[in-house]
N, C-alpha and C positions, 0 to 999 in steps of 0.2 A: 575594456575589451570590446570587439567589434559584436560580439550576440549579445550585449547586455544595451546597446545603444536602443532606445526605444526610439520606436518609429513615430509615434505624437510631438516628440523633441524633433524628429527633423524635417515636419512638415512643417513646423513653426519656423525653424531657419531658413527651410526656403522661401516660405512667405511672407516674412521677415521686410522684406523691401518692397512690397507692396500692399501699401495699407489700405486698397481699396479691393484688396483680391476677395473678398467673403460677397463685396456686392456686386460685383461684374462676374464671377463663374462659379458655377453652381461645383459641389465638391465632387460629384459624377463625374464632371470634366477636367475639373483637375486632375483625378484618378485617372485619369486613360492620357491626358495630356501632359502632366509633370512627372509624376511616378513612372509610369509607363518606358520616359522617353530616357530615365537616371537610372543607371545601375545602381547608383547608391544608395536611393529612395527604393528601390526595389529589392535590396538587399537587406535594409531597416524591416521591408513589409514583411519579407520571412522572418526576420529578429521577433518581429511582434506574435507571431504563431506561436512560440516553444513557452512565454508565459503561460498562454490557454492550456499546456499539458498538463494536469492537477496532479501537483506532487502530493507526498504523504504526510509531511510535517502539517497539519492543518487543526487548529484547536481543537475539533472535536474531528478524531482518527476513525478510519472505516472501522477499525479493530472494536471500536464503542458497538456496531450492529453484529458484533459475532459473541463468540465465548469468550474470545480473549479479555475484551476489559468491558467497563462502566465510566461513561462522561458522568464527572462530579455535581458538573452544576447546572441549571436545570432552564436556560431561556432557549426561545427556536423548538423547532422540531428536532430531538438532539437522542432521544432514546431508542432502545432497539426496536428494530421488526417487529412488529405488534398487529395483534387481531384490528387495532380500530387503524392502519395505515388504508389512507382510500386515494382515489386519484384527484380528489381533491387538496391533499398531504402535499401540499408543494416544496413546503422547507427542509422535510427529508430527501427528496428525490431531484433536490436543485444542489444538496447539500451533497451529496453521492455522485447519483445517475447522471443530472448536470445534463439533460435534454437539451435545455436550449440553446448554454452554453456551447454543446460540442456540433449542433447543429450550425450556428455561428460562426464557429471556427471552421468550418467544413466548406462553407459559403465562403469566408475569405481565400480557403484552397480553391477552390472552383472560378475563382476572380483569376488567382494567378495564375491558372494555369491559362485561362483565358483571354488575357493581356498578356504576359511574357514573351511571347512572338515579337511581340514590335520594339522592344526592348535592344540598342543598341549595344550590346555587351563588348567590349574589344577584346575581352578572353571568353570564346565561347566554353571555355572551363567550367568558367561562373554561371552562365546559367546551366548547364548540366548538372554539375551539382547543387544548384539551387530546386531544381526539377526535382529531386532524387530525394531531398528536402522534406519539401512537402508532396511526393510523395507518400513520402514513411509517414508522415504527420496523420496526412488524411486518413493513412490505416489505421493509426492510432486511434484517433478519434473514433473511427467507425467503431473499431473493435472493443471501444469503451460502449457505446451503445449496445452491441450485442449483449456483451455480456450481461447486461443488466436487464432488458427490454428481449433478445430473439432477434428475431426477422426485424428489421427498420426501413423505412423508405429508401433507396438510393438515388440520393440528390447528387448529381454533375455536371448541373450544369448551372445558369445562371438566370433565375426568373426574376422580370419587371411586374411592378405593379400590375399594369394591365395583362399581364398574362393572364389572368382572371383562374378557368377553370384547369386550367393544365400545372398550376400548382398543385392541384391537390392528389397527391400521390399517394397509390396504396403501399402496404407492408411486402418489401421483399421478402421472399422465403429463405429462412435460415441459413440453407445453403447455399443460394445468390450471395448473401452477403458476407459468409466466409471466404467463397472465389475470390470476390472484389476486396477484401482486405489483402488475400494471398496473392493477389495480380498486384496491386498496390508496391506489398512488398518485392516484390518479386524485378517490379519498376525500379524501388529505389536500391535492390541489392546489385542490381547490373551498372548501375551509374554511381553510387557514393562511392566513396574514399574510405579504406580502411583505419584512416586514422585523420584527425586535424591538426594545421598548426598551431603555436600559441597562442595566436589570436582569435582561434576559433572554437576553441574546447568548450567541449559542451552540443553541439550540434549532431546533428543523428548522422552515424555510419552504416557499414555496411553493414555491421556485425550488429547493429541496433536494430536495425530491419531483421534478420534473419531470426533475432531474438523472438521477435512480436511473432513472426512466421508459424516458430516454434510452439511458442501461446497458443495464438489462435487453433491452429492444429490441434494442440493436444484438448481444448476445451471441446473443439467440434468434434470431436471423439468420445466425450465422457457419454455417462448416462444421462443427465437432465439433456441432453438433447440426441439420445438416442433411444425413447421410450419405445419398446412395441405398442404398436396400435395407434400409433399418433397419424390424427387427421389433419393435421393443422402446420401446416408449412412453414409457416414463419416463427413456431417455437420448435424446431426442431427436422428431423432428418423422416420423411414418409417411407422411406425405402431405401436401398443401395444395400453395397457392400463395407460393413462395421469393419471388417477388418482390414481394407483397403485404407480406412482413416485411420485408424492405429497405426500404420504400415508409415503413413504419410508424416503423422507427429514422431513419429520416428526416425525419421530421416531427414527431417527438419532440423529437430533437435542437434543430429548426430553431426548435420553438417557443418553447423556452426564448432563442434568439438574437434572435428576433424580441421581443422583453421591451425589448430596448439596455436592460438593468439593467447586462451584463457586461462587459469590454472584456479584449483582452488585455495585461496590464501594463507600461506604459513609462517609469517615471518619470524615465530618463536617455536620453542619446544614448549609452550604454556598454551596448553589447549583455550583457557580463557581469554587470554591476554589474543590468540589466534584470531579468535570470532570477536570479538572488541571492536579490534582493528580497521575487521572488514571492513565499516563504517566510520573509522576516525580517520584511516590512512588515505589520503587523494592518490586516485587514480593507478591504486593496486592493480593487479592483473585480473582481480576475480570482476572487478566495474567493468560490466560490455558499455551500459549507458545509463548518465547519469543527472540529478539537477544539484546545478553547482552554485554555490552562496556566497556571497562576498559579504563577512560581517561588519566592514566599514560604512557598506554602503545595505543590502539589503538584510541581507541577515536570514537566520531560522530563527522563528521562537521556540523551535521545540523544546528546551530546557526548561525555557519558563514556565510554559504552558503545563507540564505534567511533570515536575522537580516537585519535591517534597512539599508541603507548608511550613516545614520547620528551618526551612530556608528560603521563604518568603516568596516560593510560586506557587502555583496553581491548583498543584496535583491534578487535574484535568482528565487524562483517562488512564484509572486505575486499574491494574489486571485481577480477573476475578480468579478466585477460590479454585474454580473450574477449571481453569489454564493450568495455575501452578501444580494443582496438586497431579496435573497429569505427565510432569515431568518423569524421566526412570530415574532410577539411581543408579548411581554413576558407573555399576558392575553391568548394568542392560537391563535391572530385574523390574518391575513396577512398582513404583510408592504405593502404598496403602496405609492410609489411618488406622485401619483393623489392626495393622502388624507395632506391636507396643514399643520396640526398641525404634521403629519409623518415627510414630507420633511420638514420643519423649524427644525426639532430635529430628524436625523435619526438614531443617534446613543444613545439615550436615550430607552429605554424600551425594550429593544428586550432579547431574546432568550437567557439564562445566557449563554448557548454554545458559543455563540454571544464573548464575552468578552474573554472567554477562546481562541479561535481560529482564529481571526484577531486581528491585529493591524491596528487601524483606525486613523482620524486625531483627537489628544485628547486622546486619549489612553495612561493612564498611565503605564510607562516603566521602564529604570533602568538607574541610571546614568548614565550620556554623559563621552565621554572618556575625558581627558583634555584638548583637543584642541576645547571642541564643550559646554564645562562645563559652560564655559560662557554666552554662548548665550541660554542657557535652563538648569537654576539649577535645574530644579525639575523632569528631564527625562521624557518628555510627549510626543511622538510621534507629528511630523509635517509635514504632506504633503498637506500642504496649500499653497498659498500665503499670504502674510499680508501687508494690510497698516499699515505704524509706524510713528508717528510725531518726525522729527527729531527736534532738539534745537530751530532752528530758526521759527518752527512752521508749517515748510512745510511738503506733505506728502510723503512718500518713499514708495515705494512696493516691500516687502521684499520675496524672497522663502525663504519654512520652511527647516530645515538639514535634512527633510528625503526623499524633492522632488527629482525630476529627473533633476533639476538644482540645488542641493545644493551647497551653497557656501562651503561645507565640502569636498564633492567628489558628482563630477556629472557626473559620468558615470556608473553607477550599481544604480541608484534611480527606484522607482516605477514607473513602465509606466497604476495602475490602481486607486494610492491612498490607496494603501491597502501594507500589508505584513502579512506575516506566526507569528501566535501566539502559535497555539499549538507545541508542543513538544516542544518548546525554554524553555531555562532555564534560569529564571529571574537574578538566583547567579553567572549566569557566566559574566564576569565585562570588559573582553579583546579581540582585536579582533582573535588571535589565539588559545585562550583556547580551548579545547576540553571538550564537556560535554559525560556523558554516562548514557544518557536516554535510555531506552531499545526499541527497535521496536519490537512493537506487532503485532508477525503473527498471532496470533488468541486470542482474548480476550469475555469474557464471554458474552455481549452484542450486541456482532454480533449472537452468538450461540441463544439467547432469540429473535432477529429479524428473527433468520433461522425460528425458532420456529415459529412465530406470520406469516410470508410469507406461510408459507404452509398450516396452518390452515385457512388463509382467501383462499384458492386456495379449499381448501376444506369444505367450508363454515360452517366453527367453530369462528364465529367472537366471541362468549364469549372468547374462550381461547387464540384467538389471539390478543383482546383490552387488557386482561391484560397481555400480553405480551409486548403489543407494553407498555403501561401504566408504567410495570417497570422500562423500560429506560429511559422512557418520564419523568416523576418525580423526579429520580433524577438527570437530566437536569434542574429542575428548572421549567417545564415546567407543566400547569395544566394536569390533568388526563383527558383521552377524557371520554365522555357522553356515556350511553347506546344508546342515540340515532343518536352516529356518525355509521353508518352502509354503508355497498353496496362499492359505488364508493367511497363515502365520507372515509369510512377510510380505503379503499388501498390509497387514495390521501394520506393521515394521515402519513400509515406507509412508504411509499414513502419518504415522510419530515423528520420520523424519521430518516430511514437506509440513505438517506442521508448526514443527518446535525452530525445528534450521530457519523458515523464514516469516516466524513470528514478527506482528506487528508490521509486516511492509504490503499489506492490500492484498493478502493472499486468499487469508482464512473465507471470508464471505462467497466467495468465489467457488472454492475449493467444495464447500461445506454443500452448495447448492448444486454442484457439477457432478458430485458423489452420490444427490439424491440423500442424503444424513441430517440433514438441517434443520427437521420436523425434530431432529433427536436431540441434536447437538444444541438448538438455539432454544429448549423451550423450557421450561421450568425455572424455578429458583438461582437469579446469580449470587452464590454464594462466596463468604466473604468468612475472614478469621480474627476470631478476639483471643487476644492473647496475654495471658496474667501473669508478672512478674511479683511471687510471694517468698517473702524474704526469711532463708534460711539464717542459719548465725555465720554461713563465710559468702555465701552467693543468695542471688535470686534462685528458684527455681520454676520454671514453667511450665503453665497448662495450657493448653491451645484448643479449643471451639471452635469448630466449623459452625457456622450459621447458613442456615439453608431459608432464611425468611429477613424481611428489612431492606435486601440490600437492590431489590429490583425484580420485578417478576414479568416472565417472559414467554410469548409465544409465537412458533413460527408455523404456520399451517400452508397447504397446497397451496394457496392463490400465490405464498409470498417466494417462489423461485422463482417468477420472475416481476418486475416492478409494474404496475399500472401507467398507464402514459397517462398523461394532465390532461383533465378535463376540460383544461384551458386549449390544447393541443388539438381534443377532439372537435369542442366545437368550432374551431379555426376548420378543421379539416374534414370535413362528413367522408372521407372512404379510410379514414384509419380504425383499424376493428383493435378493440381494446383487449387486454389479455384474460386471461380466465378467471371468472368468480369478481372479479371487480364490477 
């Protein structure tokens, strides 16, 4: 397909027939002279952009820096949020925030848009939606930056070397740089296409713009950046009207709803099988925009990377104790270990998303590879212990093949009693297979939660229960009450924008935008041991929550937002570094 053609391969063909080209012109000149003068080299140049968007399939998931899960194994800067993170921490905050990275990529938008003038297009089609393009891109990028950092410099244009002091640029203020992402979009909502042909899927539309709109909107509205008393421009809003930005995520949101391009996904009467889908099924109605994988050729490792050990992957990042036990039960009511008939059966009755999204002990799975086929014909997940009566009637205490001592492989096992369910793909059978589930940058159920957050912010709770209520349901989940109201159902929609879009890049986000984060990220991640002792017809089970072992954790003031590199500052003496750093 024509966006998967990388642009390294076709600088090579065209320079191909001249093998003295690297020592008669410098690659400056090629750039403005060959690229420049090819729509097709210039068409590649945008191909090479949409790699730099950091999808979420990535060995070690944002979801590792929140509550949701714990990275297994232990090289790089790979642990959570922590008191000792400094701006010298480069591996976490390359590995995330990805400064330089999207600064780079920001700089290739500001090239094309700077060159593409001279550019002979014979369908001025093509460069308008090429425009429109990177447009969305650049806002992308930015708003990657915000999110993480505040206020960032606004680079657009294109500095040489000798430009000496005029590189160095102070921190736009917060609100500069949401304008400029919402003008951005705003660019590329007026010029994309609402949809591509075959050869182009995958490319940002209009409804992908409007999406990010949405985003950004509803963040520039939260509290971490709407503190009273804040002096400091570039983390935040000094003044204005708060409800004039709720107004705005509002309508942002509502407009892209108002499209009915998007629906929320049902293709079955099985609540589980519903939410599954969202992520197995290509180019359902609920995908606004998405990253598409071709497992012939590039592939996901997500499977591998955080699939069991007892099927010879990774386990990778495990969900904690934390997450699961925050699930409701499947009536709306809250799980509680206090509640004795809960803990004797905690994985009975809960949350369909429940089922979809962990893998627990008992959790039906997919065949054992050959070597493990024996000891579990029927693929059921085991991160238990078990008593087993051996022949002569004594008893053994066996680990299950998917602990952290499996007899299979015991060094990649869970260290919570859990593993990653969503996006796995149950058909894939081997441990090197590659699947090509698509990562969803923006899917239509986060769009309907923008919705429902802004209108409780601006106390339209009718419009926002049945917002919240469309996703809630088809989760599987009962519809809330006219008389969940006030606190009760921001708690509500809390549960929902949690659970609904676990594991896709939301939580860290979400957690720091709320101002909760201090709460939610700090203490013990806790993890469960669970013992299978052998009655005379069944095991019976006892289950331990462990609040120590499994990782300890804290998140204090400085860490809402990330330190810029100290590589960064001393490149640049007028960037002021963020707070407590």
């Amino acid at each position: 397909m024509k966006n998967i053609i990388l642009f390294v391969l076709l600088i090579a063909v065209a320079t191909a027939c001249n093998k003295d080209f690297l020592e008669k012109r410098p690659l400056t000149e090629y750039m403005e002279d060959a690229v420049w003068k090819d729509p097709n080299l210039v068409q590649a140049y945008v191909n090479d952009l949409y790699p730099k968007m950091r999808h979420g399939f990535n060995e070690v998931m944002l979801s590792s820096m929140t509550d949701e899960s714990r990275f297994i194994h232990n090289y790089g800067a790979t642990t959570s949020v922590t008191e000792a993170m400094s701006p010298e921490d480069l591996g976490a905050l390359n590995l995330f925030g990805e400064w330089d990275k999207h600064y780079k990529a920001i700089r290739t938008c500001n090239i094309f848009f700077e060159m593409v003038g001279k550019t002979p297009f014979k369908n001025e089609a093509q460069r308008t939606r090429l425009n429109g393009e990177v447009h969305f891109m650049r806002a992308y990028f930015y708003h990657m930056l915000i999110k993480y950092w505040g206020g960032v410099p606004l680079v657009t244009q294109i500095f040489k070397l000798t430009d000496g002091e005029a590189m160095l640029l102070t921190r736009n203020s917060f609100d500069e740089c949401v304008k400029y992402v919402v003008a951005e979009c705003d660019s590329a909502i007026a010029v994309l296409p609402e949809v591509h042909d075959r050869d182009n899927k995958g490319r940002a539309t209009k409804f992908a713009a409007m999406a990010l709109k949405s985003r950004m909107l509803l963040y520039a509205a939260s509290d971490l950046f709407n503190k009273p008393g804040n002096t400091r421009p570039e983390l935040g809003y000094v003044g204005g009207d708060r409800t004039a930005r709720w107004q705005l995520a509002k309508d942002a949101a509502n407009a892209l709803i108002l499209t009915n391009k998007f629906s929320i996904y049902k293709p079955t009467s099985v609540a589980f099988d519903n939410y599954t889908r969202v992520f197995m099924d290509k180019d359902n109605p609920e995908i606004i925009f998405c990253k598409y994988f071709n497992k012939q050729q590039l592939g996901t490792s997500h499977d591998l990377y955080n699939g069991p050990n007892g099927y010879h992957n990774w386990g990778g990042n495990v969900p904690l104790e934390n997450f699961v036990e925050g699930y409701q039960m499947a009536d709306g009511t809250d799980f509680s270990w206090s509640n004795p008939t809960m803990a004797a059966k905690p994985y009975v009755g809960r949350d369909p998303r429940f089922y979809a999204t962990i893998l627990y002990n008992g959790a039906p799975w997919k065949k054992r590879p050959t070597d493990a086929v024996a000891n579990d014909p029927l693929g059921v997940i085991q991160t238990a212990r078990y008593e087993r009566k051996r022949a002569d009637g004594t008893i053994e205490l066996i680990n299950g093949l998917d602990t952290r001592q499996s007899p299979l492989e015991n060094w990649n096992g869970t260290y919570t009693g859990y593993y990653i369910r969503k996006f796995m793909d149950i058909n894939l059978d081997a441990q090197f297979f590659r699947g090509d589930q698509a990562w969803p940058f923006f899917r239509y159920a986060e769009i309907k939660l923008n919705f429902a957050e802004a209108s409780l912010a601006l106390n339209e709770e009718v419009l926002a229960r049945d917002a919240i209520n469309e996703v809630r349901t088809r989760g599987g989940m009962p519809a809330l009450e006219t008389s969940v109201t006030g606190d009760a159902l921001i708690k509500m929609y809390r549960y929902e924008r949690r659970y609904e879009l676990a594991f896709e890049e939301h939580r860290y986000f979400d957690a720091r935008r709320w101002l909760i984060a201090e709460t939610v990220f700090s203490g013990p991640a806790k993890a469960i041991d669970i013992y299978g002792k052998l009655n005379p017809d069944t095991l019976f089970y006892t289950y331990n929550v462990l609040t120590n072992g499994v990782e300890s954790r804290k998140f204090t003031q400085k860490h809402y937002f990330l330190p810029i590199m100290a590589e960064e500052i001393r490149r640049n003496s007028k960037l002021v570094q963020n707070p407590n750093y």
